[in-house]
N, C-alpha and C positions, 0 to 999 in steps of 0.2 A: 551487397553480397547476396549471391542468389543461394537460396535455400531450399529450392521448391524441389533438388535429388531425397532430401530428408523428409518427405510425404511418405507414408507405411500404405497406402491404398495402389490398390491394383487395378482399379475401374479407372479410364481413361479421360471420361466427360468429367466423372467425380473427382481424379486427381486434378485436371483447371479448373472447375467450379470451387474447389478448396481453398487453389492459390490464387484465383481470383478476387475470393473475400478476404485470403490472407492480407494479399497486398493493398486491397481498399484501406482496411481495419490499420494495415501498417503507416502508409500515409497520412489518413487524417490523422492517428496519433501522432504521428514526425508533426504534423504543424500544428497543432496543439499545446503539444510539450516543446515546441523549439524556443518561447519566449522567453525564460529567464533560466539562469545556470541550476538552479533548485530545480525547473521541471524536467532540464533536460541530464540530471543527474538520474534521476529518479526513474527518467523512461528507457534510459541507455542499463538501467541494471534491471527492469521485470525484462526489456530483450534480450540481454545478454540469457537473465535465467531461463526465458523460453527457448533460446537456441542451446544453451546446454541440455535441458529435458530433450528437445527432439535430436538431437545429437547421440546421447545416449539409446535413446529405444532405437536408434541404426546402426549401434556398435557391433550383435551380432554379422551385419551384413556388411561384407567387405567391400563389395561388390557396389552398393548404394556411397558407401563413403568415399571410395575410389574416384566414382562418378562426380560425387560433390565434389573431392577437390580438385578434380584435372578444370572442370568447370570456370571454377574459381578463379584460379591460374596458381594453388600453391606446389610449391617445387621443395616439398620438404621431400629431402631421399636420404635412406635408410644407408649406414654405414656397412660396407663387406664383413663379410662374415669373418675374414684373417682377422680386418681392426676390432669386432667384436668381441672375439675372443684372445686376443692380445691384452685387451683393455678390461677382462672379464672380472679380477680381482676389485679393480678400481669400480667401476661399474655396480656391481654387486653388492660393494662395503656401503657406496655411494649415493645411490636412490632408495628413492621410499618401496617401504616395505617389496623389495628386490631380492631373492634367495635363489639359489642355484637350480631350483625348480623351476619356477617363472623368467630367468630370465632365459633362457633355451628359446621358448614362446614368444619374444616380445624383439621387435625389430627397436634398434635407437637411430635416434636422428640427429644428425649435428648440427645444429644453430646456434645463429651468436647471441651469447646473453643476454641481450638483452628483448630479445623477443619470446623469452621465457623467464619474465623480470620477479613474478610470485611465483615458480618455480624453485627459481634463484633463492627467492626472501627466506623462501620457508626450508630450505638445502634440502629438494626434494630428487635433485640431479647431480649428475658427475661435474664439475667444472675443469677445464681445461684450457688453456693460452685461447682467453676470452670467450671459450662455446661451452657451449652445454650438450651433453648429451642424453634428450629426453626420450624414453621409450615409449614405446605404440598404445602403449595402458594412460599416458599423460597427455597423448595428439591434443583430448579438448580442450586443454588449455591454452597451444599454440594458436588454435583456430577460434578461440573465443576471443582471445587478445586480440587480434586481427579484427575481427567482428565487432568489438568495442570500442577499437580506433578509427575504422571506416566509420559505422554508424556516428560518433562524435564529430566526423569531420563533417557526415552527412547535413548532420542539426544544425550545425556553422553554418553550412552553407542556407540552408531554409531560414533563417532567422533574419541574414543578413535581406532576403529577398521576398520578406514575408509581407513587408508594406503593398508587394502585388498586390497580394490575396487579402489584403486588408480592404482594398479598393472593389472588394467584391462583397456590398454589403448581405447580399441574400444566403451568403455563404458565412458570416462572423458570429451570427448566432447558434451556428450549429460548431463552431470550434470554440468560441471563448466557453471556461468554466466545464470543457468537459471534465479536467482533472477533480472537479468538485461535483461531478454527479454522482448520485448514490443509487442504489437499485436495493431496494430491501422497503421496511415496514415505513409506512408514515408516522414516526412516535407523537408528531405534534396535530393529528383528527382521530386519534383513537386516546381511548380509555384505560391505562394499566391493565393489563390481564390478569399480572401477578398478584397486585391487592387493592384494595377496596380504600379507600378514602384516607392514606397514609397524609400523618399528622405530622406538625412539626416537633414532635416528642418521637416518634419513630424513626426521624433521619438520623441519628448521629446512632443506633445500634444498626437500622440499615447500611451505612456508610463500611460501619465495620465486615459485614456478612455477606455485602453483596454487589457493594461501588467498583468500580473499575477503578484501575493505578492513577488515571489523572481525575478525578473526581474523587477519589480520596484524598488526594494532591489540595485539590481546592478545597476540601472540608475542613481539613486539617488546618489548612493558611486560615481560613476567613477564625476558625476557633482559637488561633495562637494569634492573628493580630485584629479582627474581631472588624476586619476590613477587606475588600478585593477591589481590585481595580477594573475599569468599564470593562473588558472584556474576560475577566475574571468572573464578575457579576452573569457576564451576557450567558456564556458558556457553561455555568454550572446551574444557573437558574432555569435556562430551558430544560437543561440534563431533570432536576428537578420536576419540572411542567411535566417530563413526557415520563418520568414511573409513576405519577399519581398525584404530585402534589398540586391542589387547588389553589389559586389564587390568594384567598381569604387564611390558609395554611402557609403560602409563602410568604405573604407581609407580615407573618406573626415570627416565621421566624427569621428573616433577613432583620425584622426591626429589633430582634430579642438580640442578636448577637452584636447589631454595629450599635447600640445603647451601652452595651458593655465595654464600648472601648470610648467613653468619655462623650459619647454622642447624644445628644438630648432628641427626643422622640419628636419633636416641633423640627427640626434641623431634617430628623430620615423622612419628614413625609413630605416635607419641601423641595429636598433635593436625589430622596431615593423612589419613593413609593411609584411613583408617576412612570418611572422605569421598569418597571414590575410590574405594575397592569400592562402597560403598553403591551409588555411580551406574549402577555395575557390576549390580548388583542381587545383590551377596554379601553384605552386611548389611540388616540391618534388619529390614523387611516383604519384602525380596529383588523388589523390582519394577522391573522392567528398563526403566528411564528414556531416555525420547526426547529427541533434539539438538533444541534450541531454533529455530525457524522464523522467519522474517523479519517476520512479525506480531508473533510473541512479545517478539521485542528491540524492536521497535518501540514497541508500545505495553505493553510488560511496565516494570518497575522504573526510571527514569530514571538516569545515571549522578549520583554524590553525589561530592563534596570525596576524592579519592584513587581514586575508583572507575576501572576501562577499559573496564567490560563496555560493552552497549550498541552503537547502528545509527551509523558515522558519520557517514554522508548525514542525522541526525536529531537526535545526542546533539555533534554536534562541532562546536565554531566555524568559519567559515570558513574564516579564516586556517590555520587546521592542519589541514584539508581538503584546501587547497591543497595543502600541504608534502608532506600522504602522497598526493596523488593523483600528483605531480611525481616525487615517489621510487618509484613504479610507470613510472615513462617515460609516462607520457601526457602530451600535450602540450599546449598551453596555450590550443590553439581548442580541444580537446575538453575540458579542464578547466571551459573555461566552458561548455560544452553541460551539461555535469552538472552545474554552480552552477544555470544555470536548471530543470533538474529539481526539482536542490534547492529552488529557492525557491520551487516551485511544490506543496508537498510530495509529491511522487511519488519518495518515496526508494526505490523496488526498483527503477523505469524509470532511476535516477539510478545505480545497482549494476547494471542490464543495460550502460547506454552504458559505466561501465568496464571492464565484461566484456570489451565488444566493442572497445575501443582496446587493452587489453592483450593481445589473442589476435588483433590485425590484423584486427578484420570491419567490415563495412559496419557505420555507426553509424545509416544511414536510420533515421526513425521509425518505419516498418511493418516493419523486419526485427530491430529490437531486441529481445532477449528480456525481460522483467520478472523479476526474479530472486525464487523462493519461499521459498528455502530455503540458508544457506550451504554444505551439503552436497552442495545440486545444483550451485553455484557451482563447488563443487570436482572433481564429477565426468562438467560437460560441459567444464571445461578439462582434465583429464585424457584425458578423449577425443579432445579438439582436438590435446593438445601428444604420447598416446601411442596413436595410432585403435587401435580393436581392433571385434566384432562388436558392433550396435548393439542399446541395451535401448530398456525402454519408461523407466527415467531419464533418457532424454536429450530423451522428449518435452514440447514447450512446453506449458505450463499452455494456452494453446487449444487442444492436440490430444487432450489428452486424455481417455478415455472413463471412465466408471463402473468398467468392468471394470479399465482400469489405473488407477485414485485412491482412496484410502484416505481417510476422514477419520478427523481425530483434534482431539479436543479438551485445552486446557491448564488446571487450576486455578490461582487466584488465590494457595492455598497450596502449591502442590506443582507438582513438574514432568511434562508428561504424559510418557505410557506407564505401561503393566503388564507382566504377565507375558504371552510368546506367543501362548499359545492363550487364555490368559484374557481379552486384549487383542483379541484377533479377535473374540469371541465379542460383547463389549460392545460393538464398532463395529459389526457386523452389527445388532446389536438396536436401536444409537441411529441406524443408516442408516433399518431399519422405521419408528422410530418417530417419523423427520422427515417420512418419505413419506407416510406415515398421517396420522401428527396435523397438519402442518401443510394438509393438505385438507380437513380437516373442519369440526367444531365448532369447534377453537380459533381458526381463522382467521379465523370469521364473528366468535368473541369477543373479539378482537385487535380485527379492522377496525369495532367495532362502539365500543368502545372507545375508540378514536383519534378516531372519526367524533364521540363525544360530549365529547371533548377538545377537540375543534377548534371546538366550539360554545359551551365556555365564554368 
């Protein structure tokens, strides 16, 4: 579906240089996210949500939407004016928020149900011997539906023909694990900002004042059964590493709590300790391991039969959602603003609105933050609950510049980070050579690529 009528710019070189990198930025993610039914759920709804934002800032203009849909090819046409007001009663009683005012204003269109199927769900239209009639105030959903369904068919079709592009190895490192890149602070070669040499006597009132949903998730587990499972461990122990806890801090209390559940302290240094420095980066290959990011839990390992690790805005039933969103104090209209996050899958916007109920802020849609990272969870509450002078970790993933964001990428076998310097050195180089290579050659053999996919 061509979208490029729905650009707001007037400048002509500027309007194809826009949709130039649109459609780059759009294909590498189609083959990215085409591999498994999780990524390709998850990239069919941030597009959908972007084509509904730019859909909306051209509703004023009729003229640009017209344009879109003759484009397209869609043939939605508007019912006469006789059937309009024949049908004005039914009509009226019938759609959302529809009163004898607005509908004067608003043309309907007749289609058959089922191509206005959450229209339908939510009885937000007339129904009629199978159609609906949706008015010009509800168009985006006709055309999102459409947009939803091509793009899904799209991904199908990239998945099935993706082993090409597999066979292009100079090209595999720049698509595997982009779903798992982060652009924000590096928690695991910096210091706490927010406190100075936090003790294992300080985590369980931090936990309370300032963890994030699923790190309180794992506090809680590892204190009621006085155990986590490997990735349980992996996940909450880095989270630990990167607000301040020291190594010498973390054996003291990983070994205080699993003693307590019938475990002899010969047993945790034999079969735990060694795990816990590693992360440290005292064993091993000694590579100083970074706290897992909100992509990572996301779309990393799903939780199994005993497991806690994992996002619970993503891995949690509802029902216990509820219980822990409740035993936070938030309250039960805002409880359900984050269910509808949730069901919408937008689980970091879902981990901002609790941010912001739990630290007393505006919950508005445009001042909520999107949360990146547990770490930064923890240390813009930290800020909120103890101010001190302001970094560049407190700024929102919109403000931030090149010069303050780091990217870092995660393997499939291993958790990222390296060593320091050695770690800087390969983000500087794989910064080059996204800048580079994605303007070049590769790109024209990406889009060239896709263009012959979409032909099959």
């Amino acid at each position: 579906m061509n979208s490029d009528n729905l650009s707001t710019s007037t400048n002509g070189e500027a309007v194809f240089e826009d949709c130039r990198k649109d459609h780059i930025s759009h294909f590498i993610l189609r083959l990215a996210y085409c591999k498994s039914d999780d990524l390709r759920h998850w990239y069919i709804q941030q597009e959908v949500d972007l084509f509904r934002f730019r859909f909306l800032r051209e509703s004023d203009n009729s003229t640009s939407i017209k344009a879109f849909l003759a484009q397209n090819g869609f043939n939605f046409k508007a019912i006469s004016q006789e059937e309009k007001q024949k049908l004005r009663k039914e009509l009226v009683s019938s759609t959302y928020e529809m009163n004898n005012g607005s509908f004067d204003s608003n043309y309907f269109y007749k289609v058959h149900f089922t191509a206005a199927l959450d229209l339908v769900r939510s009885r937000k239209v007339y129904l009629k011997c199978g159609y609906a009639y949706v008015p010009s105030s509800e168009l985006l959903s006709l055309v999102a539906n459409v947009f939803r369904l091509e793009l899904s068919k799209a991904l199908a079709r990239t998945a099935r023909m993706f082993p090409v592009i597999e066979e292009q190895q100079r090209l595999l490192w720049m698509l595997n694990h982009i779903n798992e890149w982060y652009l924000g602070d590096d928690y695991g070669n910096k210091k706490s900002k927010t406190r100075d040499g936090i003790t294992a006597d300080m985590i369980n009132p931090l936990c309370q004042e300032s963890f994030p949903p699923c790190m309180q998730h794992l506090h809680y587990a590892l204190k009621a059964d006085h155990h986590l499972k490997h990735f349980g461990r992996l996940q909450f122990g880095l989270f630990l590493k990167g607000i301040g806890v020291s190594l010498e801090e973390a054996l003291k209390f990983w070994r205080s709590e699993f003693i307590k559940g019938n475990m002899d302290v010969d047993k945790f240094d034999k079969q735990y300790a060694y795990a816990i420095r590693h992360n440290y980066g005292k064993e091993g290959k000694r590579t100083n391991y970074t706290p897992y990011s909100c992509m990572k839990i996301i779309m990393g390992n799903p939780p199994g039969a005993g497991d806690q690790h994992g996002c619970p805005f993503r891995h949690t039933r509802t029902d216990v959602l509820v219980q822990q969103l409740k035993a936070m104090k938030i309250s039960s209209t805002q409880v359900d603003e984050v269910l509808v996050k949730v069901k919408s899958n937008h689980y970091q916007h879902a981990c901002g609105m609790c941010f912001a109920a739990v630290h007393k802020q505006s919950s508005a849609e445009d001042t909520v933050l999107a949360i990146d990272h547990p770490n930064q969870y923890f240390e813009l509450s930290q800020k909120i609950l103890h101010p001190q002078k302001p970094s560049t970790s407190t700024i929102p993933r919109t403000m931030r510049t090149p010069q303050n964001a780091t990217l870092q990428t995660s393997c499939a076998s291993d958790v990222p980070g390296t060593d320091s310097e050695t770690n800087t050195n390969k983000k500087i180089k794989q910064e080059a050579e996204l800048d580079e290579g994605w303007e070049n050659d590769d790109l024209d053999e990406i889009m060239s690529g896709v263009a012959s996919m979409e032909s099959m």
